[in-house]
N, C-alpha and C positions, 0 to 999 in steps of 0.2 A: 185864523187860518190854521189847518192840521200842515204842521211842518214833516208832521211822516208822510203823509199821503201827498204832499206838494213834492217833496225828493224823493218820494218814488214815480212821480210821474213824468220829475224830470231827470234823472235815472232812466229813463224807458226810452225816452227822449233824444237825451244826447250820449247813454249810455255806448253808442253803437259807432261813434266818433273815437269815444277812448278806447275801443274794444279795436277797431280796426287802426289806428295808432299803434298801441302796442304791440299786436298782433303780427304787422311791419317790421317792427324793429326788433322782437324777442323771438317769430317765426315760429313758436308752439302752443297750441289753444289755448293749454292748462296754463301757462306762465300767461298769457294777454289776457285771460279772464281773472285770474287771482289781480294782477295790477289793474285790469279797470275798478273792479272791484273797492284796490287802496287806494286808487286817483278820487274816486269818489265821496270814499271815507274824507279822505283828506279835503275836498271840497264840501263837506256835510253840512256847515254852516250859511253859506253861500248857494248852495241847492236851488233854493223858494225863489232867489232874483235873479239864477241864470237862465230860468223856462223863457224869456220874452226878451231875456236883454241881448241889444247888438253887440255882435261880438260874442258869444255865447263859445260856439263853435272853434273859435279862437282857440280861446279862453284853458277848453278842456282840451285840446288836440294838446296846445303849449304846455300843459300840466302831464299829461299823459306822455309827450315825447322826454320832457326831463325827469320823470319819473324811471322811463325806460333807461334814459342815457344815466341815471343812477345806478342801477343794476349793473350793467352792463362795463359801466368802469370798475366797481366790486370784481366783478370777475374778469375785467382784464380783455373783457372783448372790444373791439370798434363797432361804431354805430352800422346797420348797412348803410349801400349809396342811397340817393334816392330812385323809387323806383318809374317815375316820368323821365321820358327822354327832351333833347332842345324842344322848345317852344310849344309843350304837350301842358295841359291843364295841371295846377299844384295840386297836391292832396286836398290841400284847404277848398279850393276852389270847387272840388268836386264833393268834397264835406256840406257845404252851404248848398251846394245844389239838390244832394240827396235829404236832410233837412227839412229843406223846404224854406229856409231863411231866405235864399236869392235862386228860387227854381229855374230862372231861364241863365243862371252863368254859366259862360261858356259853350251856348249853344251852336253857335257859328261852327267853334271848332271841331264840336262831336260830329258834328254834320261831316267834315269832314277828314276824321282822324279815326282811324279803327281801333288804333290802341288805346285811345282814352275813353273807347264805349268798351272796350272788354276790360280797364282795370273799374271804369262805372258797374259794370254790371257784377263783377266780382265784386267790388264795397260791400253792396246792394246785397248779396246773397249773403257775407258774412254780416250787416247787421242782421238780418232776418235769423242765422246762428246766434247773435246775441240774446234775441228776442226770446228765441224757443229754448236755448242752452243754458244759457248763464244768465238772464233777468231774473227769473224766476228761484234762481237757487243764491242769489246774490242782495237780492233788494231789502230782507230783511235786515243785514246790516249795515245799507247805507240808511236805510229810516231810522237804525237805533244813533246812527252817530249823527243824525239830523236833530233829531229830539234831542242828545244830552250830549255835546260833541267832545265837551272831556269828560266821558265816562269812560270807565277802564276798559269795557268792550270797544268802545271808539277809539281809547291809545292804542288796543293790545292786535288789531286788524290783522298783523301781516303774521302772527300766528294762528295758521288755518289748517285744513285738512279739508276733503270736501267727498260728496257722494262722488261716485265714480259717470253719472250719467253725466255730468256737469258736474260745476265748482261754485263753491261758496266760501263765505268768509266769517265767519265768526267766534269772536273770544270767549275765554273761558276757561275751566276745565278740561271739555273736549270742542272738540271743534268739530263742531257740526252744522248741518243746516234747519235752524230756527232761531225763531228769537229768541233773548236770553232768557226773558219771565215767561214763567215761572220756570224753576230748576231748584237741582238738588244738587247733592256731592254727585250726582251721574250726568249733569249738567239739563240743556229744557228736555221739560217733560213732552214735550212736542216732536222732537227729533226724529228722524229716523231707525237710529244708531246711536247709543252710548257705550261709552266703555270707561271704568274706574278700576285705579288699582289701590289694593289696603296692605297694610303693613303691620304688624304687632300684634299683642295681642290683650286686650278686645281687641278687632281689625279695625284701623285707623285710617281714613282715604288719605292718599300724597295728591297734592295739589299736580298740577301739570308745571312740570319746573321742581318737582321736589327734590328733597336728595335722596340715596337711598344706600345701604350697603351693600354691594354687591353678591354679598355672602346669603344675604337674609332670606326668608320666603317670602314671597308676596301671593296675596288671592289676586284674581281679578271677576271684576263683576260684570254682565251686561247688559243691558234693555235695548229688546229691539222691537218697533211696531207691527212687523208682521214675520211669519215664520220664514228662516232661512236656515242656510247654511252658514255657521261660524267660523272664521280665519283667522287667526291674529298672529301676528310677526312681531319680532325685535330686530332694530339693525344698529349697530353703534358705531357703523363707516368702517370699518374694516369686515363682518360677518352679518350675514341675516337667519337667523333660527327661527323656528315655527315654536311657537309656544301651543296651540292648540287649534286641532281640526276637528270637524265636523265630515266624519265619512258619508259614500252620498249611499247608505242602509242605513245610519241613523234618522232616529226622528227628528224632526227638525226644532229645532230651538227657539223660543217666542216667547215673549213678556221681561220678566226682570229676573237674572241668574245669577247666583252664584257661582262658578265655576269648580270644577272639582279638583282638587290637590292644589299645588304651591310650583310655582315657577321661582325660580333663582335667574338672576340678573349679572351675573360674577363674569370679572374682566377688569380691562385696568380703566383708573379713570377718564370720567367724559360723559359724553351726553349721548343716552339711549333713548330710539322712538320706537315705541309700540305702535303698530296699526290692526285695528280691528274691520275687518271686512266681511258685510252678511252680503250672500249672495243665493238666488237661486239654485246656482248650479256651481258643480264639485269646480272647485280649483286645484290642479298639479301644482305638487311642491314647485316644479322649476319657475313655472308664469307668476305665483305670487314672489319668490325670488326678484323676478326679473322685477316686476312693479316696483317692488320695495328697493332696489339698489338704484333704480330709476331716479328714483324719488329723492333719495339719497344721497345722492352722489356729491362731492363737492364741501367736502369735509366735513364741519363741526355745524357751522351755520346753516350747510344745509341742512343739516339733522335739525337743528334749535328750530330753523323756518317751516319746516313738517310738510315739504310741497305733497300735491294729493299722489294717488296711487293711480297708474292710467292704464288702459288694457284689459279691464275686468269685463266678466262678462256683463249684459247689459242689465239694468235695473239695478244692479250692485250698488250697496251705499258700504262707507266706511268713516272709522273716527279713531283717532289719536289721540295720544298722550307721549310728553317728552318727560323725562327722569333724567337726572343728573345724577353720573352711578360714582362713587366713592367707595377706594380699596376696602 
């Protein structure tokens, strides 16, 4: 049996159980598609015998609401209520119906309950979001932690970044959407979007996690698959600067760059994230602002966890890198 192509199919499957779970309880795309994503990872083992087994549906909903309620206590918030009123159909019960595991539960009472055919019909449209939004930008990494479940891309999950159309989840260097193999110091050569920063001199890449003196110069490098316009930002929870633009009379930038001059990284200690973002079209300094504090926000950890950039314009993809900057 191919155990990637078997968790991806059940992935496909029951993906859209943990996506509207989450989605429930965190209330923002980008945070319920990054956690299906790690509920998944974290199920990568297990995959191949949840396609058929009873209980299936269960299984991931149960994984995916303590996953949330993990978060959620991190940051000090309470779960919501549930969203059925007295004697209205469970989440669950309407999970196994959309499914197809038990098609006719709760048919009596659809018949005659309106609010449990418009939260059905609402499920129903946000799997079909799953399907077109986040399967596709996500599956590559639950097939790599299906195939080798303690490989370090399978530990390292919930350090992500992801295109701005959708989200994805993959370790690494940068975080982008492909599979790991083949890559470089720029991470796959598949990607959409990479971005590496080098240090010294010969130029030396810093891992994602390095350290770095704040004082120092750093280059930074990019490959992108097709021509855009270049962004990149620094934020280190208190300020976001622009390291470099792409005005929209320049020519557009394509293949693998070197960038021109040296950025300085200087401030006090902690953890700074870069975000590289190619996009068609010009971005205003204020809206990559606002993305990148977005993204941000929530002190250290959120810097360390690198949530994506949201609000770009569309077809935009982007990738990161976290630096740990030292006086």
């Amino acid at each position: 049996m191919d155990v990637r192509r078997e968790a991806a199919r059940t992935y496909r499957q029951l993906g859209p159980v943990a996506y509207r779970c989450t989605l429930a309880l965190l209330g923002r795309e980008e945070e319920a598609a990054l956690a299906t994503c790690q509920v998944f990872a974290k199920l990568a083992r297990d995959l191949a015998s949840l396609s058929g087994a009873a209980g299936a549906v269960a299984l991931v909903q149960r994984a995916a609401a303590k996953h949330c309620e993990r978060l959620l206590r991190r940051r000090g918030e309470p779960p919501p209520g549930s969203p059925s009123g007295p004697g209205c159909l469970s989440p669950l019960e309407l999970e196994e119906r959309i499914s197809g595991r038990d098609p006719g539960a709760g048919r009596e009472h659809l018949e005659d309950c309106a609010a449990c055919r418009d939260r059905l019909a609402a499920m129903e449209r946000q799997g079909e979001d799953f399907r077109r939004e986040v399967y596709g930008r996500t599956v590559d990494t639950v097939m790599e932690a299906a195939a080798d479940p303690w490989a370090k891309g399978a530990r390292r999950w919930l350090l992500a970044a992801f295109p701005a159309a959708g989200l994805a989840a993959s370790a690494g260097l940068f975080f982008l959407l492909a599979p790991r193999p083949p890559s470089d110091e720029m991470g796959p050569r598949s990607a959409p979007l990479g971005l590496a920063v080098y240090a010294g001199e010969p130029l030396s890449p810093l891992r994602d996690g390095g350290r770095t003196n704040g004082r120092s110069p750093l280059r930074l490098r990019v490959r992108t698959s097709r021509p855009c316009r270049l962004h990149i930002a620094a934020a280190d929870g208190r300020s976001v600067a622009r390291l470099f633009a792409g005005s929209p009379e320049a020519e557009r930038l394509e293949g693998t760059v070197l960038l021109p001059g040296a950025v300085s990284l200087g401030g006090p200690r902690g953890p700074v994230r870069l975000y590289a973002v190619c996009s068609t079209a010009p971005i205003a300094d204020a809206d990559l602002y606002r993305a990148v504090r977005a993204a941000t926000s929530g002190g250290e950890e959120a810097l360390r966890a690198g949530g994506p950039l949201a609000g770009l314009p569309p077809g935009s993809t982007q990738a990161s890198v976290l630096l740990e900057r030292e006086p």
